[in-house]
C-alpha positions, 0 to 999 in steps of 0.5 A, spaced: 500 500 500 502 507 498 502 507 506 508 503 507 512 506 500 516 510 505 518 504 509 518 506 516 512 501 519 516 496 518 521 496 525 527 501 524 533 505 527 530 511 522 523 508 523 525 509 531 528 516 530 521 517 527 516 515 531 521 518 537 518 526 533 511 525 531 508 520 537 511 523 543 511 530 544 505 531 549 506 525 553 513 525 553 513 533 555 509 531 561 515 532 566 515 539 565 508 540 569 506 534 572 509 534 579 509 541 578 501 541 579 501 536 584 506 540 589 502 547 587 504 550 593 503 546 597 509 544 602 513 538 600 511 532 603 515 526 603 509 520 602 505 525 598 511 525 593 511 518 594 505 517 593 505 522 586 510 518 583 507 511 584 501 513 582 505 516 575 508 510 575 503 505 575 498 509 571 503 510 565 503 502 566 495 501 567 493 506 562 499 507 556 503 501 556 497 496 557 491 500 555 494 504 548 501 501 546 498 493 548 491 493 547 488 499 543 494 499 537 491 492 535 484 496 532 489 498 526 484 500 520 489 497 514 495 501 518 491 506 522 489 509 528 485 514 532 478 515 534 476 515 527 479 510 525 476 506 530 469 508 529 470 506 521 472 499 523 465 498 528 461 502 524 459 495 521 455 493 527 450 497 525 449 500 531 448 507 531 449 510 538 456 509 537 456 514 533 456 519 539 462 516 542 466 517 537 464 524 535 465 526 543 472 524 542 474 527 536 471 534 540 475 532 546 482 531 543 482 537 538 478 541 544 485 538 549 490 539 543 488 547 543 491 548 550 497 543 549 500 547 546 501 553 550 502 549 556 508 545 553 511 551 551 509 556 558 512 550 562 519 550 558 519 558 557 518 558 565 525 556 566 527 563 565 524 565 571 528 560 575 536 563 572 532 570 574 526 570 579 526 577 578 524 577 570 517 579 568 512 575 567 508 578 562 515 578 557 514 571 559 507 570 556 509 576 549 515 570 548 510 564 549 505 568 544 511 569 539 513 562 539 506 559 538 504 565 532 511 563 528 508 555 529 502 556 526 504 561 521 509 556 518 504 550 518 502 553 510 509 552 508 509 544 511 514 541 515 518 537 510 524 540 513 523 541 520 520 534 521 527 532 520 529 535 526 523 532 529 527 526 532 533 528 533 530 534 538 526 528 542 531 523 542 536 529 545 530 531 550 529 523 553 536 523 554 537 529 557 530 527 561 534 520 563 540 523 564 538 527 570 533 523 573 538 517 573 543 523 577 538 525 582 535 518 583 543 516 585 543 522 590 537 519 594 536 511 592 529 512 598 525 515 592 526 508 588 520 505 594 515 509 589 515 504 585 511 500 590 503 501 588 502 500 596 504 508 596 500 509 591 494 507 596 497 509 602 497 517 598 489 514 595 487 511 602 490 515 607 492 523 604 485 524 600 489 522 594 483 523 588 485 530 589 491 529 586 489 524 581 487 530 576 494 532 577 496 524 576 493 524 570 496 529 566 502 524 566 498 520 561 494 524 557 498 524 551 497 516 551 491 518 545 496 520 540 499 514 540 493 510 537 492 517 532 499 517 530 499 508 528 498 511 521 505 514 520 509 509 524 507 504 525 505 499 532 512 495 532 516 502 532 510 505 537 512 499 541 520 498 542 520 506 542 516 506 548 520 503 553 526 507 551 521 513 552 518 510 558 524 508 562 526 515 561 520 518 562 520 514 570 528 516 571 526 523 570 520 523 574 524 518 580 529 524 580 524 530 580 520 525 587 529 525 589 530 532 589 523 534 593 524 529 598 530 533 600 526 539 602 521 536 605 516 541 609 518 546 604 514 550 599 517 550 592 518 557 593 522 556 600 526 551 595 528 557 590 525 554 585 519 554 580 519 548 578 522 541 580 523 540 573 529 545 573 530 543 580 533 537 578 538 541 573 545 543 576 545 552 575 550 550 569 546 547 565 539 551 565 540 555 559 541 548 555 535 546 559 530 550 558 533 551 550 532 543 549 525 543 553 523 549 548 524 545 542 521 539 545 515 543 546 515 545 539 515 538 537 509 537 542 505 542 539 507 541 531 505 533 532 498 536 535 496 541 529 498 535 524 494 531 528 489 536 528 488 537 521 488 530 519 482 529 525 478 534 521 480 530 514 477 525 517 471 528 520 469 531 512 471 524 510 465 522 514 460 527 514 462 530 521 465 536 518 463 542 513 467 542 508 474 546 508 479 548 504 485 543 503 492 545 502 497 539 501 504 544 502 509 537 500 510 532 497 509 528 504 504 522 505 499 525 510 502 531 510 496 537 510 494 544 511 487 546 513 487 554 514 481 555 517 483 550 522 490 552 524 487 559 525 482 558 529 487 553 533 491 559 533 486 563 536 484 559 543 491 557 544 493 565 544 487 566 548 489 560 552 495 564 554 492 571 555 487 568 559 490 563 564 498 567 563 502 562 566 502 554 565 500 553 573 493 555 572 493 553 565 494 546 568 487 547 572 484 546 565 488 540 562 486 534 562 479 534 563 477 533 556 482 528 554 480 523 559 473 523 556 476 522 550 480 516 553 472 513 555 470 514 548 475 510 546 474 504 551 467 504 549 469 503 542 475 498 544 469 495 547 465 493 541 472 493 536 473 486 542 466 484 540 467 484 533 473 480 532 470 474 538 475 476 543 474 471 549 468 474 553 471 473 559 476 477 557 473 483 555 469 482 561 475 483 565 478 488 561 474 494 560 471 495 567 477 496 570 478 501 564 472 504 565 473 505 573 480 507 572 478 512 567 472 515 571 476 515 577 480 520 573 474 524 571 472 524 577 479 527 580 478 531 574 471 534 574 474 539 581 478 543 575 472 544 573 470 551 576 478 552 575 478 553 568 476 546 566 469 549 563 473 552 557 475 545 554 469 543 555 465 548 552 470 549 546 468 541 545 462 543 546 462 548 540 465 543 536 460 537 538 455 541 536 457 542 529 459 536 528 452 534 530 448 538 526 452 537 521 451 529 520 444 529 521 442 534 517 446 530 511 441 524 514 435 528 514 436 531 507 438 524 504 432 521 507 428 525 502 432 525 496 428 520 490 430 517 485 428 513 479 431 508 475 436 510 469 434 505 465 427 508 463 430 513 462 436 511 457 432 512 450 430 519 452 437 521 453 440 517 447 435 520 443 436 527 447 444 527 444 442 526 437 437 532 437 440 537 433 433 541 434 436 543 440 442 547 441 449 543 444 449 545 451 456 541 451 461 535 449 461 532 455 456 532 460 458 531 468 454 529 473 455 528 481 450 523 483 449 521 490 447 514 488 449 508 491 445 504 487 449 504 480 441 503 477 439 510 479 439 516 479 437 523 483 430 525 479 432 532 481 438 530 476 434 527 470 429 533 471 435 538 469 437 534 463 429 534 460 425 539 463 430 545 465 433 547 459 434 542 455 441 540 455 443 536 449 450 533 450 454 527 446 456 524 452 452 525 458 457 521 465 454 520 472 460 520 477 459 517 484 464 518 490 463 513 496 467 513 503 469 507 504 471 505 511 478 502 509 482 509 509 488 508 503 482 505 498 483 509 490 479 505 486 474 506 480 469 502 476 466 504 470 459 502 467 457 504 460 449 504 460 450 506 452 457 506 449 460 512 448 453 516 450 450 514 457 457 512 462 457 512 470 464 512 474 464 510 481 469 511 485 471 508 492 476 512 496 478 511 503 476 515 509 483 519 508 484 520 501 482 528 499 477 527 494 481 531 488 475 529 483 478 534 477 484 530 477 481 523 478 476 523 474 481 527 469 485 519 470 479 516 468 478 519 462 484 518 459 485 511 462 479 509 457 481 512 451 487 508 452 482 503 452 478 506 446 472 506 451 470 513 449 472 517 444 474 524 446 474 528 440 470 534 439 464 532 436 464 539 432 466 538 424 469 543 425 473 541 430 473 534 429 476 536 423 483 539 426 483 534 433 481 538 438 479 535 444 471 535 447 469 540 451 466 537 459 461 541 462 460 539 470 454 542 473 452 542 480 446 542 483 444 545 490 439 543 494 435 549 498 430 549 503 422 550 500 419 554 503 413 549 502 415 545 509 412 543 515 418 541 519 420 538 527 422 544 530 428 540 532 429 537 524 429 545 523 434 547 527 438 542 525 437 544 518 438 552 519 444 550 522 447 546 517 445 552 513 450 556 516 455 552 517 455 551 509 455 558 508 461 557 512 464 552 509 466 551 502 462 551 496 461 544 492 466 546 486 471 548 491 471 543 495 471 538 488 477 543 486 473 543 480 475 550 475 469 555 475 469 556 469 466 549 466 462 549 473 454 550 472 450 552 479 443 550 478 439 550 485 433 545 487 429 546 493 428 541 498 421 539 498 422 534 505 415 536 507 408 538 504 405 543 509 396 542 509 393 543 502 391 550 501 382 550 501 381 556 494 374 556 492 373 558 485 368 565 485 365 565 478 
């Protein structure tokens, strides 16, 4: 498959380099503000510490290592992964309710990714203030908004070039984090009994723990990307770069629980320090520090806003989404650039920064909306297990204790609220929203759209084509039919051809494109109706693949008169004559909303809101990448109701 041309699914060293740039950068900067959020400004407690790390510990193992990196990166659809993903592979169970899940988790992950991004960076940048207590915050914050304002405004561009950079960044960042874990941890061995769930019981049991787990839990919340991220590595490479990536990750953390437990009964502030993160960092090396921490949190973010956009391809692939404009900046498989989205991105993460100013209180929204993306992920784990016949009693054990630990988590989570968590949670709302309206206005507009069987009216069309009477409206007509059944056709469609304007044509086509839940599909299957008159194209494309139709069915065309299916020259004598090629008309046919409807009141509200968002989005030509020139618009209402007939008496 064209996934794997570039060779790096398979288990390599430049695989492992790869895999170390795009998949670890939220997760893998978790240190900068974990323990951090767990102390606040609390005085050091040496079983609070104990208890944080092994909580850390046996989370990254419970949640990351078995759930994600054992468990969930199974559920490849043909080398991908993601909630998306995971959806198109059970969406064969037929059960409709699984579609909320699986909307409420791609809400929450891209409403998560908005704040990722200005914590990783906040965090690192932060770092200045521990070599100079004295310098201002606010010049922290313009530093922050500047180095997120360059991201986003390079994203046009791609990351061809940088990614290349990615790797060798993360792979300096997790050595960096080791090495100084190791170094402390050798200072103070004591810190190495963390590891023993009892102390991660004691600090739930005896201390009030479930007010730390909210904390506990950033430690894992970039664990979803690994799943998202299968497509471009690969689950062997996820799965040997993770126990270098969790080996370091565990020394860093074991290091910052040494350095604190030697101040024990201080605050961090007593301690001359902002964050344990620096702590653990002899004063020689901070500059350096800080430096790979901020490139480290680039990395994290740059995976996000590429994570970003391929979500919402997937999601306007899947009618979840209006459509958008897509740009493919390189040559690279994968690789694209959604402008509206990476603004709007661009947007909650500058108001993110403005609004919560330094990465402590920014913490307090971290992590509540990830966790239900976590839980929507089980429930599809759920049905993905029932699918391919795991053993009950496996899935019996398996996902309640998922289920309870990740409600244990949201529960911890859900005192952020108050705190700033209720703005990921309404941005996921917004997003929940669109997506919603979007879906089922689709479903309700579709339920009502009629169609006629073509064959009847082939010898209306044959005849129409040969009618001299009636002028030439092209060479080559072009229709977009949303006709699965290859049989029929929309009766809107014929009615354009005979009833408005009569529109005569040497060769009338009628293209399909149907979303298939395999994400890399590329095929196409031709049916002539009446050879060299009447021809239909289906083309089945998956779930990630940009429908480029002006290019695609440009391919089909030349393929079939390599074949000698169809004769493209211009029917015109005088053309003809001199070889020049046909002419192709596409025209497009918009639904509007009748005014002669009684609708629900939900059914309409849902209507005019997919009517906002259409306006919003982009047009059909644009979105087909369709010339507007050859593009004719023809509007059709939407007649889904008949309101009560009308009592008229004639008066003579």
């Amino acid at each position: 498959m064209e996934k794997n041309s570039h060779g790096l699914h398979k288990l390599s060293a430049a695989g492992l380099l790869v895999t170390l740039g795009i998949i670890y950068g939220d997760i893998g900067t978790s240190p900068l503000y974990v323990l951090n959020a767990i102390i606040g400004k609390n005085a050091i407690n040496t079983d609070t510490i104990k208890g944080a790390i092994s909580c850390i510990f046996w989370t990254l193992t419970l949640q990351t290592t078995i759930k994600y990196v054992i468990l969930t990166l199974r559920a490849d659809n043909n080398g991908e992964g993601g909630i998306f993903s995971l959806y198109a592979l059970i969406r064969k169970t037929k059960i409709k309710w699984l579609l909320f899940p699986a909307i409420i988790g791609g809400c929450t992950l891209l409403a998560d990714g908005i704040i990722t991004p200005p914590i990783s960076v906040s965090s690192a940048i932060e770092g200045i203030k521990t070599m100079y207590p004295s310098f201002p915050e606010d010049k922290i914050m313009y530093i922050v908004i500047i180095i997120l304002t360059v991201l986003f405004g390079i994203q046009q561009f791609g990351t061809k070039f940088i990614g290349k950079f990615f790797g060798p960044v993360m792979l300096l960042w997790f050595g960096m984090l080791g090495t100084l874990g190791i170094i402390q941890t050798f200072l103070n061995l004591e810190i190495l009994s963390a590891l023993n769930p009892y102390y991660a019981y004691k600090l739930l049991a005896e201390h009030g723990g479930y007010l730390y787990l909210g904390a506990v839990f950033l430690c894992t919340t970039g664990a979803e990307a690994l799943y998202s991220d299968l497509g471009h590595c690969g689950k062997q490479n996820i799965r040997i770069s993770w126990i270098f990536v969790k080996t370091t990750l565990i020394l860093n953390y074991l290091g910052q629980g040494a350095w604190l437990i030697q101040h024990d009964g201080q605050t961090l502030e007593q301690a001359g320090i902002t964050n344990p993160f620096y702590g653990v960092m002899p004063e020689w090396f901070l500059p350096v520090g800080i430096a790979i921490a901020t490139l480290a949190a680039i990395v994290a973010s740059q995976a996000l806003i590429s994570g970003s956009f391929t979500l919402i391809n997937e999601a306007i692939r899947l009618n979840f989404w209006p459509r958008v404009k897509i740009k493919y900046p390189t040559e690279l498989k994968g690789q694209l650039y959604i402008p509206s989205l990476n603004w709007l991105l661009w947007a909650g993460c500058i108001f993110i920064v403005l609004y919560f100013e330094k990465a402590a209180a920014m913490e307090a929204a971290y992590g509540l909306a990830i966790v239900l993306t976590m839980l929507m992920t089980t429930t599809l784990l759920n049905f993905y297990m029932i699918l391919k016949r795991y053993h009950k009693a496996f899935i019996w054990t398996i996902i309640p204790i998922y289920v309870i630990i990740e409600m244990a988590f949201l529960y911890a989570c859900m005192h952020k609220f108050g705190e700033g968590g209720y703005i990921t949670l309404i941005i996921a709302f917004v997003l929940f929203a669109v997506m919603t309206c979007w879906y089922f206005a689709r479903k309700i507009r579709n339920r009502f759209v009629e169609f006629v069987k073509l064959d009847k009216y082939l010898p209306v069309l044959e005849d129409l084509s040969k009618d001299e009477s009636v002028p030439k409206y092209a060479t080559n007509l072009v229709y977009l039919t949303s006709a699965d059944n290859r049989y029929e056709i929309e009766s809107k469609i014929i009615y354009s051809i005979m009833n408005n304007n009569p529109k005569r044509a040497d060769i009338y086509w009628f293209a399909h494109v149907h979303v298939v839940d395999e994400p890399y599909t590329m095929e196409y299957r031709v049916c002539e109706f009446i050879h060299d008159d009447v021809i239909r194209v289906d083309f089945r494309l998956g779930f990630r693949i940009a429908p480029k139709f002006n290019k695609m069915f440009a391919q089909v065309v030349k393929d079939m008169q390599k074949r000698g299916e169809v004769d493209l020259m211009s029917r015109y004598t005088s053309l003809n004559k001199h070889k020049v090629m046909g002419d192709f008309r596409y025209v497009l046919i918009e639904k509007f909303m009748s005014y002669d409807n009684a609708l629900p009141f939900y059914e309409k509200l849902i209507l005019d809101g997919y009517s906002i968002l259409k306006k919003m989005g982009l047009s059909e030509e644009k979105a087909f990448g369709l010339d507007p020139g050859s593009v004719t618009i023809e509007k059709f209402p939407l007649k889904i109701s008949n309101t009560k007939a009308i009592k008229l008496t004639r008066v003579d």
